[in-house]
C-alpha positions as CSV (number, residue, x, y, z in Angstrom):
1,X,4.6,-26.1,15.7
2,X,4.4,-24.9,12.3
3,X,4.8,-21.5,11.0
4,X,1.6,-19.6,10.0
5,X,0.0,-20.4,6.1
6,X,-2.2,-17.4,5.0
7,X,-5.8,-17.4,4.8
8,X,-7.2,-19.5,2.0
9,X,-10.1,-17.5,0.0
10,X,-10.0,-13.9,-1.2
11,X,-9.6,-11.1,0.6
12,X,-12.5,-9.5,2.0
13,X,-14.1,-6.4,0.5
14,X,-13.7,-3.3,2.4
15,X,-17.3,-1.4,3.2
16,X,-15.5,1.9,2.1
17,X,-17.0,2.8,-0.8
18,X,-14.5,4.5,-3.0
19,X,-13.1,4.8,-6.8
20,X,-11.7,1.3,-6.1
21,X,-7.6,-0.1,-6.3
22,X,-7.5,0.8,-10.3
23,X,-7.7,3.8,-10.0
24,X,-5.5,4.4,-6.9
25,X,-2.8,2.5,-8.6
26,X,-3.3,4.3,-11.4
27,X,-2.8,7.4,-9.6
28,X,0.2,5.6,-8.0
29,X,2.2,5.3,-11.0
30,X,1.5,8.7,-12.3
31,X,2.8,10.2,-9.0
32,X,5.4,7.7,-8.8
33,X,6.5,8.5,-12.6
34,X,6.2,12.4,-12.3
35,X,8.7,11.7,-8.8
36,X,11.1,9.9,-10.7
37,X,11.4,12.6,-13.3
38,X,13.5,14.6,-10.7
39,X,14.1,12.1,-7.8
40,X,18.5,12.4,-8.4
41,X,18.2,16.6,-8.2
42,X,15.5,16.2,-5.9
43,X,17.9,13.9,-3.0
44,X,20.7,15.6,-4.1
45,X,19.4,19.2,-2.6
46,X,18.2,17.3,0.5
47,X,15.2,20.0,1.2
48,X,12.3,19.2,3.5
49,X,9.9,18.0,0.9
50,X,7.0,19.9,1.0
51,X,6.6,19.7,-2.8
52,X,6.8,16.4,-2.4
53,X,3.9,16.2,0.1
54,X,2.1,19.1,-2.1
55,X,2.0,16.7,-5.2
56,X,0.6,13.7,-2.4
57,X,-2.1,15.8,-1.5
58,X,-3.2,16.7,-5.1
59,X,-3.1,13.6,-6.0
60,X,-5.7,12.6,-3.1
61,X,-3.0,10.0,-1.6
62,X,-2.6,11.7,1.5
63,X,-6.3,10.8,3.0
64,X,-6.6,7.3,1.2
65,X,-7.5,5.2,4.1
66,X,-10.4,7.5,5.2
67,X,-14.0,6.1,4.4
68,X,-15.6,8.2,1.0
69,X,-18.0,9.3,3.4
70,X,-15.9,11.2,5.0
71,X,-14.5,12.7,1.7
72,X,-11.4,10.2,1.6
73,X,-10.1,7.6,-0.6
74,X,-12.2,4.9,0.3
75,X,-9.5,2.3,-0.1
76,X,-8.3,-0.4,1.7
77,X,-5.0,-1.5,3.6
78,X,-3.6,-3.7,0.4
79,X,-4.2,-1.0,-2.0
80,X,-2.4,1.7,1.0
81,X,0.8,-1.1,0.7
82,X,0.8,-1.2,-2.8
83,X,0.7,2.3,-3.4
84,X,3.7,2.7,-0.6
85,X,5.8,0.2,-2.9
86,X,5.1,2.2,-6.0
87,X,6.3,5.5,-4.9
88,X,9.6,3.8,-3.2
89,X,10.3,2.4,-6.3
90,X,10.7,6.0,-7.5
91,X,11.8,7.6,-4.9
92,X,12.1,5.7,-1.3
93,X,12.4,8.5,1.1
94,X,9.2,9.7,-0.6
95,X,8.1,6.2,0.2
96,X,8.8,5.7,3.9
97,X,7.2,9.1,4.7
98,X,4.0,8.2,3.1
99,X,3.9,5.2,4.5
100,X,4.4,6.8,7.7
101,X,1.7,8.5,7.6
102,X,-0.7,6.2,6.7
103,X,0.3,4.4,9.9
104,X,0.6,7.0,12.1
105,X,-3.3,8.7,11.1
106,X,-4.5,5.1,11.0
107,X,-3.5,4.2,14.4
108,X,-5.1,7.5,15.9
109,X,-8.3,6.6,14.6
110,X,-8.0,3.0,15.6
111,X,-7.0,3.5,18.9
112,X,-9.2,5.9,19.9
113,X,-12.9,5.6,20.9
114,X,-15.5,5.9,18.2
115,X,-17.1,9.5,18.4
116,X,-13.5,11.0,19.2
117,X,-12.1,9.2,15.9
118,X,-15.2,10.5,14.0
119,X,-14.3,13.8,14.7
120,X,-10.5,13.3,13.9
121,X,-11.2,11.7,11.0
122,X,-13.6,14.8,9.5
123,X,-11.0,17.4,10.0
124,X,-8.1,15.1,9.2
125,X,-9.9,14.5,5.4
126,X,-11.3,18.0,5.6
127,X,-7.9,19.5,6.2
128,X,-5.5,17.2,4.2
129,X,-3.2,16.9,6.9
130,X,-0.1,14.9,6.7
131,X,0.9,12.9,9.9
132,X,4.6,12.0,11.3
133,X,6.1,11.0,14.3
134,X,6.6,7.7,15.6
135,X,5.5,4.9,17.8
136,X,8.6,3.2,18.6
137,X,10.1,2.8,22.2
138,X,12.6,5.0,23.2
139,X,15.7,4.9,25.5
140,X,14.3,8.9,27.2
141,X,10.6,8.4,26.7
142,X,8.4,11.6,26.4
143,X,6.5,12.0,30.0
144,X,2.9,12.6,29.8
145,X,2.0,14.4,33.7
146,X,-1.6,15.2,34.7
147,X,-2.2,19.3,34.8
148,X,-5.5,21.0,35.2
149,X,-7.9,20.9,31.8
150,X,-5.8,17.6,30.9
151,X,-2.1,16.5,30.5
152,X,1.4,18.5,29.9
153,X,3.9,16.7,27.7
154,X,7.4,16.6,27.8
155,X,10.6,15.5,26.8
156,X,12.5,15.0,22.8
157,X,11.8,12.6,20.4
158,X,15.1,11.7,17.9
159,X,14.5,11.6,14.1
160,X,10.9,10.8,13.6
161,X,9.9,10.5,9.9
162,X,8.0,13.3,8.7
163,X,8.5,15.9,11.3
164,X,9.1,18.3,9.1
165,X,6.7,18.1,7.0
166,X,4.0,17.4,9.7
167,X,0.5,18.8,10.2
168,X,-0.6,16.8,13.4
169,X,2.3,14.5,15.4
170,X,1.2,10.8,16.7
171,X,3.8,9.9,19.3
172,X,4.3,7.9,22.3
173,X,4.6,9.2,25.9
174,X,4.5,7.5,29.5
175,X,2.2,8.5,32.0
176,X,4.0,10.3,35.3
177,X,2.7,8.4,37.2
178,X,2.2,4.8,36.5
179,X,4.5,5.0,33.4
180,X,1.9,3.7,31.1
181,X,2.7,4.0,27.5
182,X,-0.2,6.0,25.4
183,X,-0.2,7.5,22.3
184,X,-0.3,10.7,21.7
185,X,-1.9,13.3,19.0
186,X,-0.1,16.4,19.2
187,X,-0.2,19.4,16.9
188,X,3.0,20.8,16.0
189,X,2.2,24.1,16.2
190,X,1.7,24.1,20.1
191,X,3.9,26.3,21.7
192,X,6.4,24.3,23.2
193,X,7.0,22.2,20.2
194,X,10.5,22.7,18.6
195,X,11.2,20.7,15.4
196,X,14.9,20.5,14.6
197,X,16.1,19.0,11.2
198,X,19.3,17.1,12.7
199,X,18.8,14.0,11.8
200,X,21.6,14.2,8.5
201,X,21.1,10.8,7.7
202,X,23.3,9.2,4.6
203,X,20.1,8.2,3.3
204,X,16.5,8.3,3.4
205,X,17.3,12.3,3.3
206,X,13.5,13.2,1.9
207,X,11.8,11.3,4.7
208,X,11.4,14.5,6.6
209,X,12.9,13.3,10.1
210,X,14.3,15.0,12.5
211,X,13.6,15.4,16.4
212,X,11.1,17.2,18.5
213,X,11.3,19.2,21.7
214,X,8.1,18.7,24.0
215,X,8.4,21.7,26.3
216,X,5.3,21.7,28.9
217,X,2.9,21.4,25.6
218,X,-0.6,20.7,26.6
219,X,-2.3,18.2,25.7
220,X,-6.4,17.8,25.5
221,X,-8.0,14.7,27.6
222,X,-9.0,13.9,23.7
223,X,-5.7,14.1,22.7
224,X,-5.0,11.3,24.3
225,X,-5.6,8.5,22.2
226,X,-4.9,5.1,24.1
227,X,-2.7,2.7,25.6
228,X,0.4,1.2,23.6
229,X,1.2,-1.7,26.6
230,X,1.5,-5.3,25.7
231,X,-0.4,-7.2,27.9
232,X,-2.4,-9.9,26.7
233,X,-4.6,-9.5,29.5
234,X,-5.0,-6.1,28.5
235,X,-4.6,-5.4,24.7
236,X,-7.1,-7.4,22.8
237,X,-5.9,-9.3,19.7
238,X,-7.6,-6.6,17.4
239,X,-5.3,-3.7,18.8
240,X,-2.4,-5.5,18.5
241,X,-2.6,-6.0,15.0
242,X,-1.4,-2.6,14.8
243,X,2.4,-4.2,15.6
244,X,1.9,-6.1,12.0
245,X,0.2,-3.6,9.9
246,X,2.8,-1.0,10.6
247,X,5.7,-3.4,9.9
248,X,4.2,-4.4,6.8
249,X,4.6,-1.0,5.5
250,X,8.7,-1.2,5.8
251,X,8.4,-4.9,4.2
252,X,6.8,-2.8,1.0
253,X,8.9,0.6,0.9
254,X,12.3,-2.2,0.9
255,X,10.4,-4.2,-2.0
256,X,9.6,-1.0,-4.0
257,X,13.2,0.0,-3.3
258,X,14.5,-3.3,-4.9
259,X,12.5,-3.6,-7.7
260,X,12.9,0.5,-8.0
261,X,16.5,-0.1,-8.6
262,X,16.5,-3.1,-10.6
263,X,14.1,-1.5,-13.2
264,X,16.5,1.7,-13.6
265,X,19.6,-0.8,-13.8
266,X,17.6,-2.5,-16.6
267,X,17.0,0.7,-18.4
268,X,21.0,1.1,-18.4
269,X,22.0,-2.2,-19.2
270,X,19.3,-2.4,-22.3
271,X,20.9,0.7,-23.7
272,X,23.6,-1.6,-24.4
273,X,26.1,-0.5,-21.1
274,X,28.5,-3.0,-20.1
275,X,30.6,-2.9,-17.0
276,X,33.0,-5.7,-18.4
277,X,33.0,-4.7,-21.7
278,X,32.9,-0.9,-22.5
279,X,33.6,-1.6,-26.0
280,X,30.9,-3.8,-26.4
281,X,28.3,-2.0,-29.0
282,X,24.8,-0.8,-28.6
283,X,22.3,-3.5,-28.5
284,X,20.3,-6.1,-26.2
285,X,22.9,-7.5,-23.3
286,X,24.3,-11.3,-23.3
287,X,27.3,-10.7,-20.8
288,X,26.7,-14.2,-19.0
289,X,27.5,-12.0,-15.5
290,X,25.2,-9.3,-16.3
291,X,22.4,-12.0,-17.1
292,X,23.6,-14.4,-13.9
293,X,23.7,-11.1,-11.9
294,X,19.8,-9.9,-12.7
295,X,18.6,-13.6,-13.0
296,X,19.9,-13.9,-9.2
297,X,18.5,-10.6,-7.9
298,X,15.1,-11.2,-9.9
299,X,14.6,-14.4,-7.9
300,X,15.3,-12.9,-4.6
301,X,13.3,-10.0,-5.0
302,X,9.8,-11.9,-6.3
303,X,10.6,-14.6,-3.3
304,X,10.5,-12.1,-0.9
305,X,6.9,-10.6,-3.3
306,X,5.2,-13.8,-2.8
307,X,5.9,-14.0,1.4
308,X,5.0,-10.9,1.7
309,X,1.9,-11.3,-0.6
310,X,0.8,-14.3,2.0
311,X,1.8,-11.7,5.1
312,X,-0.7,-9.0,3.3
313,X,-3.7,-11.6,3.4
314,X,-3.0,-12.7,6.6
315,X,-2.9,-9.0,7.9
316,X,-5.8,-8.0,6.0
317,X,-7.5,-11.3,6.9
318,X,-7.0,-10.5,10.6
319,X,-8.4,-7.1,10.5
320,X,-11.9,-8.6,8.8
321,X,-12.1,-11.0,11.9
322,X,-12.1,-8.2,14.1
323,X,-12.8,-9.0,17.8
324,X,-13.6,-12.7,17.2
325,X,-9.2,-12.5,16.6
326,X,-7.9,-14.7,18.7
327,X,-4.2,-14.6,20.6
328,X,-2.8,-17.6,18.4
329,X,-4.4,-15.9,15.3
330,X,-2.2,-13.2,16.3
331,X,1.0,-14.3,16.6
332,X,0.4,-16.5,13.5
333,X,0.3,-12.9,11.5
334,X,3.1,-11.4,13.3
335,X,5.4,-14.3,12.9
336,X,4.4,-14.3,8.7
337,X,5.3,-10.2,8.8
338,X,8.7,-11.2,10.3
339,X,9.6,-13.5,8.0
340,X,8.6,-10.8,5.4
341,X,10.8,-8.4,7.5
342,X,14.1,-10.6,6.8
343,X,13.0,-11.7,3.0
344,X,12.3,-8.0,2.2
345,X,15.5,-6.7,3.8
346,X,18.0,-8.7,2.1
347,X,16.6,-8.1,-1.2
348,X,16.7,-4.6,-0.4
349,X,20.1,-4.9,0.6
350,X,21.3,-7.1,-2.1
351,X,19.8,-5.8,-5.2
352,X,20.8,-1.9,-4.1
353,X,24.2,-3.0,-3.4
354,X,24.8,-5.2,-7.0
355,X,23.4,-3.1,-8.9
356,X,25.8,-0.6,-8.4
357,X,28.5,-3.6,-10.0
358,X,25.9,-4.3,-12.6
359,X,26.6,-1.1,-14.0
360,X,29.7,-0.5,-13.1
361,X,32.1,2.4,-12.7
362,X,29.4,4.4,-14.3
363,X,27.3,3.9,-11.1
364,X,30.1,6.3,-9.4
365,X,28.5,9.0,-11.1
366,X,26.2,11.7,-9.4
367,X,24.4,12.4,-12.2
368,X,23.3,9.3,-12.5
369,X,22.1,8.5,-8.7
370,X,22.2,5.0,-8.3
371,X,23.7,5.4,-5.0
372,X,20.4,7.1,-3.7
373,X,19.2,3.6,-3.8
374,X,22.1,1.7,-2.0
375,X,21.9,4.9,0.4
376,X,18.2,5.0,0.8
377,X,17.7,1.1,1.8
378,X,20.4,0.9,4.0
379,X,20.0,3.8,6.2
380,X,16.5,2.3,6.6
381,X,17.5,-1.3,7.4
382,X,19.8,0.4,10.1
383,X,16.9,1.8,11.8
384,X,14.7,-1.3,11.3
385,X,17.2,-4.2,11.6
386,X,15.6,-7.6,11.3
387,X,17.9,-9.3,13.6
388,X,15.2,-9.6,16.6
389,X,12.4,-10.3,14.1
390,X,14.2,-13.7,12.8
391,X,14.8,-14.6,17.1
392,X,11.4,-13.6,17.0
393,X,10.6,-16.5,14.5
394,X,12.7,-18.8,15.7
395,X,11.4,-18.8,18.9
396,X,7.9,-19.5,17.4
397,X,9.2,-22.6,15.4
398,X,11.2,-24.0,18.0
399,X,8.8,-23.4,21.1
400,X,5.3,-21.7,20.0
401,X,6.1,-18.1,21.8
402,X,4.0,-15.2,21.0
403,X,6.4,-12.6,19.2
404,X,6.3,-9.1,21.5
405,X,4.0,-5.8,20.7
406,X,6.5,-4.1,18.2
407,X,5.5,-0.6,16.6
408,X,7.2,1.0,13.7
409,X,9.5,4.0,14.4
């Protein structure tokens, strides 16, 4: 068996009517260029970013995915993954939690039944809110028990991104009683929700993450928003595109991270720096390493572009199918997004590590803060390793298997 080509055509046209992917790209770079203005001070102080999220909501990027009709953005998901690559490439942390979000308040409308979405999707564009939490399995799941008027939740949830930051929580929790996973909209100022900032991560420190305490919080029947449990006798197709769409998102924030730090390290270099040669005057760069160097890291980064550019279409390809998605369809996309998983990650890895000998001893510097980028993609490839999503496509080439329902942290 073969692995999965994209869909041949153009993409399908979203029926959200909105100012269109111009502008939002548009938008994009001006966010992304006033974030890099101050991104070194900025990840050097290590605050929760909540004038990070304040500049997100001005510039309307927070509700982008909700229908114009509903007062949001009226975009679609390549225009969401292209803006998520444009701020990482200024700032990743910035980056991550954004594209966090757009997952996370996606998935609660999709999972959900229509009139309950409706109404989360009015105050959610009314109110601006910005989403965190995380739909990723855990080791202590949170426990989701039957009380009167609805459900109690309990348990802690370690280093979510976007927690706090948050406005509304999506998480997972097992039922009590049949140990069911659902997901879960929570909001975070329930009593009996504690957010602690303990993550102190090397890396990725404007992401907002941190853990939650679930202490008897209750939980509305509507609250409630579906189940998370692969079963292909139970999940349809449709629903489990949700495993690809979110992993998509880290397969742009690690591409906006490598070409984030290759365009700074070209700034440098074309100001006529020279790790070799410090003597060397001003003027355009020939040093045949500093040339092999970026010729190498250029051709990495736009291989891993163009799989993930044939991932997008198949993504966006499968949501425009809808329920006629079949199984194979499926796993098709998923396989695509895991091979976009391991391209993305090592050009993350790779250009965020040699840059750093691209520019040499200079790099050392704080001022300058190219380590936030080595930092940044590395503590993020730690929690999303790709090591299960290349079994995952060897396993499909070799013997046709299905890859398993994966969510995003």
């Amino acid at each position: 068996m073969g692995v999965a080509a994209a869909p041949s055509g153009p993409l399908s046209e979203s029926d959200r009517t909105g100012p269109g992917r111009a502008h939002w790209l548009r938008v994009a770079r001006e966010t992304a260029d006033d974030l890099a203005t101050d991104a070194v001070a900025r990840e050097q102080a290590g605050k929760a970013p909540l004038d990070e999220v304040s500049r997100l909501r001005e510039a309307g990027l927070l509700t982008l995915l909700i229908p114009a009709e509903s007062a949001g953005g009226g975009a679609d998901w390549p225009t969401a993954y292209a803006v998520v690559r444009e701020i990482a490439a200024a700032d990743g942390a910035i980056g991550q939690l954004l594209g966090s979000h757009y997952f996370l308040s996606w998935t609660a409308l999709f999972l959900t039944e229509p009139s309950r979405a409706a109404r989360l999707e009015r105050q959610y564009a009314a109110e601006q809110w910005c989403w965190g939490g995380g739909l990723a399995r855990q080791e202590s799941p949170l426990t989701l028990a039957r009380a009167r008027g609805g459900h109690v939740l309990d348990g802690r949830q370690y280093y979510p991104t976007g927690v706090l930051v948050a406005d509304r929580l999506t998480v997972r929790a097992v039922r009590a009683d049949t140990g069911e996973p659902l997901a879960v909209v929570v909001d975070p100022a329930h009593h009996g929700v504690g957010i602690d900032g303990d993550a102190d991560t090397f890396g990725q420190r404007l992401a907002a993450g941190g853990s939650v305490e679930f202490d008897a919080v209750p939980v509305a029947a509507d609250d409630v928003l579906g189940s998370l449990s692969w079963d292909e006798d139970m999940m349809s197709p449709l629903a489990a595109l949700a495993s690809p769409v979110g992993r998509l998102l880290s397969v742009q924030l690690r591409l906006g991270m490598a070409e984030g730090v290759l365009a700074e390290a070209r700034e440098y270099s074309r100001a006529g720096h020279s790790p070799w040669h410090p003597a060397r005057p001003v003027g355009p760069p020939q040093d045949p390493q500093v040339l092999a160097a970026y010729g190498e890291l250029t051709v990495l980064t736009r291989s891993a572009s163009a799989l993930t550019d044939q991932a997008l279409e198949a993504v966006h390809g499968g949501l425009a199918r809808g329920e006629d998605l079949t199984y194979d369809e499926y796993a098709d996309i998923s396989v695509l997004v895991a091979m976009a998983e391991a391209a993305s990650s090592r050009a993350a890895q790779e250009s965020t590590a040699r840059a750093l000998d691209i520019v040499g001893t200079r790099s050392a510097s704080s001022r300058l803060g190219f380590d936030r980028f080595w930092r940044n993609a590395r503590t993020h490839t730690l929690y999303e390793p790709v090591t299960h999503r290349l079994r995952d496509v060897g396993d499909y080439f070799l013997n046709g298997a299905h890859p398993p329902f994966v969510l995003p942290g």
